[in-house]
Every structure is written in C-alpha cells, then in structure tokens.
Short mmCIF file of the C-alpha atoms (twelve columns), coordinates in Angstrom:
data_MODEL
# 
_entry.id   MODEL 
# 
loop_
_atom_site.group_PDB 
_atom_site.id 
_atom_site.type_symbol 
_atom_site.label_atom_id 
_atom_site.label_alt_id 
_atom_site.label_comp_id 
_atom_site.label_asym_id 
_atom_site.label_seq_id 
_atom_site.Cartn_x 
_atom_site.Cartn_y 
_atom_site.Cartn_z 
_atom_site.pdbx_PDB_model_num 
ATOM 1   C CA . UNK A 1   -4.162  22.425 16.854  1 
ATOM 2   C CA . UNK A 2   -8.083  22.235 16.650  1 
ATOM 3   C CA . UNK A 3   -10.135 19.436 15.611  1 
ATOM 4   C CA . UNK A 4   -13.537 20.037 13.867  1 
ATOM 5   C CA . UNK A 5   -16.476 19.044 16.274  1 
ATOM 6   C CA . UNK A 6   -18.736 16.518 14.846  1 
ATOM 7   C CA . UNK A 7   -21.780 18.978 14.934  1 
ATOM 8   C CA . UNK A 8   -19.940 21.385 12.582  1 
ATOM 9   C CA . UNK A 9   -19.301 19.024 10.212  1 
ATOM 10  C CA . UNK A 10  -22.608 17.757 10.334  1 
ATOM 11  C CA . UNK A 11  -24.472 21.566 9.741   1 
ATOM 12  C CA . UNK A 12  -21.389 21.876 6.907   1 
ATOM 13  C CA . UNK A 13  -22.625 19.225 5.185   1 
ATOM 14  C CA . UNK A 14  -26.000 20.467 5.438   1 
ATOM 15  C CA . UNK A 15  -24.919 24.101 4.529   1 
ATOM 16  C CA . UNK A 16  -23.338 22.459 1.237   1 
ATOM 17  C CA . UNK A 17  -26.662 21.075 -0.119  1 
ATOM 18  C CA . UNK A 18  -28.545 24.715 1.032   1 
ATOM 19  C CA . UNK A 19  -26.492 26.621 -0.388  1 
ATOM 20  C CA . UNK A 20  -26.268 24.632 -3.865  1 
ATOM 21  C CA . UNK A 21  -29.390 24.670 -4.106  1 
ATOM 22  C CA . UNK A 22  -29.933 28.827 -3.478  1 
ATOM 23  C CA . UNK A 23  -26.641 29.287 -6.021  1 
ATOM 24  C CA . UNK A 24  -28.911 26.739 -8.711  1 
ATOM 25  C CA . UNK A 25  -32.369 28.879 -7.858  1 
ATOM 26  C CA . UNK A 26  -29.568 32.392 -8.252  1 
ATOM 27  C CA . UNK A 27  -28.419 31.412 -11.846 1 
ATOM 28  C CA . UNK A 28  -32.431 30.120 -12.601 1 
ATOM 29  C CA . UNK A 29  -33.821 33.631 -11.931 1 
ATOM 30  C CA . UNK A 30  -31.409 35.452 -13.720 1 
ATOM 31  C CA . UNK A 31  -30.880 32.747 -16.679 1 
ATOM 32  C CA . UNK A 32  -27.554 32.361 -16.799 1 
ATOM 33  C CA . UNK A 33  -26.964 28.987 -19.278 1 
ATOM 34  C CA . UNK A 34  -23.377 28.482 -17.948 1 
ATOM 35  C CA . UNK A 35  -24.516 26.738 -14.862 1 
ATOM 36  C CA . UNK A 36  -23.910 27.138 -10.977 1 
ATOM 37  C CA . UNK A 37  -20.757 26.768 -8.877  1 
ATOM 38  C CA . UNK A 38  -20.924 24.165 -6.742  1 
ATOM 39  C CA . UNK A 39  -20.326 24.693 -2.903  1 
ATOM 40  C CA . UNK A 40  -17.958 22.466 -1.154  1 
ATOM 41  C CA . UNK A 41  -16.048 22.283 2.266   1 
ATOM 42  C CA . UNK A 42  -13.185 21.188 3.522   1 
ATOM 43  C CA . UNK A 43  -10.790 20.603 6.653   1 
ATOM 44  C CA . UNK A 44  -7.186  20.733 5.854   1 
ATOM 45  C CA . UNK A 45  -6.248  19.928 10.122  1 
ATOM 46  C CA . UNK A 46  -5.952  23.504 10.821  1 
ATOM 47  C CA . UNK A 47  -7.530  26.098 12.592  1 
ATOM 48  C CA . UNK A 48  -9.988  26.590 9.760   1 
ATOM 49  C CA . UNK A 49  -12.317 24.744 7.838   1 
ATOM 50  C CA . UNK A 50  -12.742 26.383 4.322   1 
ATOM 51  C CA . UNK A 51  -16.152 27.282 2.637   1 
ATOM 52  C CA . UNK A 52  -15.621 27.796 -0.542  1 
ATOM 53  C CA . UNK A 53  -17.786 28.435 -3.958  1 
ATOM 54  C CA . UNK A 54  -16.323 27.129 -6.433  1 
ATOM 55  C CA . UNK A 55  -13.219 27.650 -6.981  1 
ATOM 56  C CA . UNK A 56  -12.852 30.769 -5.091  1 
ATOM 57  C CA . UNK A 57  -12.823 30.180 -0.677  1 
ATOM 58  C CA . UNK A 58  -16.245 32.337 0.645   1 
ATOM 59  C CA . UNK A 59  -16.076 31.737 4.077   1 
ATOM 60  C CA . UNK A 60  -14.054 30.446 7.103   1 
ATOM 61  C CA . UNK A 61  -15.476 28.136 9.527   1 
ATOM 62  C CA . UNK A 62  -13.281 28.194 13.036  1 
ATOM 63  C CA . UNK A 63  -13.200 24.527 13.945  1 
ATOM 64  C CA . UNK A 64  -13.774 24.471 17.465  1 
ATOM 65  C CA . UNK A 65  -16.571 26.591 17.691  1 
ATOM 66  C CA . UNK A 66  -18.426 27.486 14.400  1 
ATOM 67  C CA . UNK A 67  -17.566 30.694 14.272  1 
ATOM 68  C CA . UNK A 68  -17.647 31.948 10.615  1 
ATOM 69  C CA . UNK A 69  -15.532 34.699 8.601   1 
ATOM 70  C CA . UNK A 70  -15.373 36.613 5.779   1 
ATOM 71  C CA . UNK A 71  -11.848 35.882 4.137   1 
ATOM 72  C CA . UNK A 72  -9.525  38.723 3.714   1 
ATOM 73  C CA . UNK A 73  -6.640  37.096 1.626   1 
ATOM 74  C CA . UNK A 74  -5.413  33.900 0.632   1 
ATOM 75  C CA . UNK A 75  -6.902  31.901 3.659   1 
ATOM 76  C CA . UNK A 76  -6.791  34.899 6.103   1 
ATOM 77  C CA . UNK A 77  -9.613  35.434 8.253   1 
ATOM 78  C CA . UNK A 78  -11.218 39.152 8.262   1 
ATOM 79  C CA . UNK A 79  -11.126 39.924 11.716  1 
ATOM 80  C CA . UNK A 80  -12.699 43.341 10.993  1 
ATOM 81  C CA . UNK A 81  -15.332 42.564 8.958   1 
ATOM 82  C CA . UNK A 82  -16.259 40.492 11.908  1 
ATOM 83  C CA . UNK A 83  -16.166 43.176 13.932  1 
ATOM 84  C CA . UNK A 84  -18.335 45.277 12.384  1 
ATOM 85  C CA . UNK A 85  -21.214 42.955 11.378  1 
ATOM 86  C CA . UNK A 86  -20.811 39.598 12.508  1 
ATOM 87  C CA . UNK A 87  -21.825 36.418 10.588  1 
ATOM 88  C CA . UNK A 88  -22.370 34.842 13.422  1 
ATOM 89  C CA . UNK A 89  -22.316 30.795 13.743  1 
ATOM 90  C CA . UNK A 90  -22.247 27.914 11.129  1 
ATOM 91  C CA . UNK A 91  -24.718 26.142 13.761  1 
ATOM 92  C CA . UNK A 92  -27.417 28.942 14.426  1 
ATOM 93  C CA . UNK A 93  -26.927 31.065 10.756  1 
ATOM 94  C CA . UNK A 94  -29.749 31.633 8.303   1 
ATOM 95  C CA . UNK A 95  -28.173 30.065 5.061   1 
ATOM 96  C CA . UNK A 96  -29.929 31.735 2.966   1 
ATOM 97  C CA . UNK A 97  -28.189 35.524 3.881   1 
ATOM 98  C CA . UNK A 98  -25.249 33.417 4.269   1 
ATOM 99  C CA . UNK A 99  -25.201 33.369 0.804   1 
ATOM 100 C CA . UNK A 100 -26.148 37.042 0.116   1 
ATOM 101 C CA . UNK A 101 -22.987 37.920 2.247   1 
ATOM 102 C CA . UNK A 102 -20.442 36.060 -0.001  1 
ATOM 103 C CA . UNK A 103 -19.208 39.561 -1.536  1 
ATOM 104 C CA . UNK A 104 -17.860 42.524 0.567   1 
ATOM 105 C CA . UNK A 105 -21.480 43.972 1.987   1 
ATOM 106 C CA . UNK A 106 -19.946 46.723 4.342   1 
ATOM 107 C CA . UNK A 107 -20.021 48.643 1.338   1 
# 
C-alpha cells in the first residue's frame, strides 16, 4: 500500500483553494445564482487520493508520485486517456487547465 508524500498533500491543499476560486470566477462570468461546487480532496489509504468537485470525483491523484488521472468509472483510473494526452503531475500542473480538463476533452 502507498502512503501520500507530504509534498502532494501540501500542492492538494493548495490546488483546493485554486481551483475554488477558478469554479467561483466560472459561475461569476456566466451568472449562474445557484452558487459554485466546492473542491475538496481526500485520501482514503489507498493507491489514490481523490479530487473531486463536488459531489462528483474529477481527478485521481496517485499517492506516491503525483501522477494525476482522468476517472473512468466509479474510482477507476483512465489509463487511456492518460495515454493519449497526459495531465501530467499534481506538483508541476497549471491549475488553471486543470480545471478546463474536468470533462472528457479528447472529444
């Protein structure tokens, strides 16, 4: 079993804040009145570390190295979609396309 580095956590918790504040600046521009989801994170002791939006999981950060995915189903990594464009690393990736990339953008 993996354990989440510190450093992950750390740029998690500073992906959290980013990325609340692009979904708040999102729902602004286009004047929605119902308000924002809220971006949260968590580490269950697994493999994975979830990044989710609301109440729907976005992303999947691998714990031991950063790594992030696109989720498939139901917790399951995309393995393809990170094939064929990679997200790259919770430690070096530009939040804001991070949160562009949320939907299926193969397409």
């Amino acid at each position: 079993m993996a354990t989440l580095r510190t450093d992950v956590a750390a740029k998690l918790n500073e992906a959290v804040t980013v990325l609340d504040g692009l979904e708040k600046d999102d729902f602004d521009r286009r004047g929605l009145i119902l308000g924002p989801d809220k971006w949260q994170w968590r580490y269950a002791g697994h493999r994975w570390a979830h990044l989710n939006c609301g109440h729907s999981g976005a992303f999947l950060v691998e714990a031991a190295t950063g790594e992030l995915y696109n989720i498939k189903a139901y917790g399951t990594p995309d393995h393809n979609k990170k094939a064929k464009a990679d997200l790259g690393n919770i430690l070096t990736a530009e939040l804001a396309s991070l949160q562009t990339r949320r939907w299926n953008y193969l397409r």
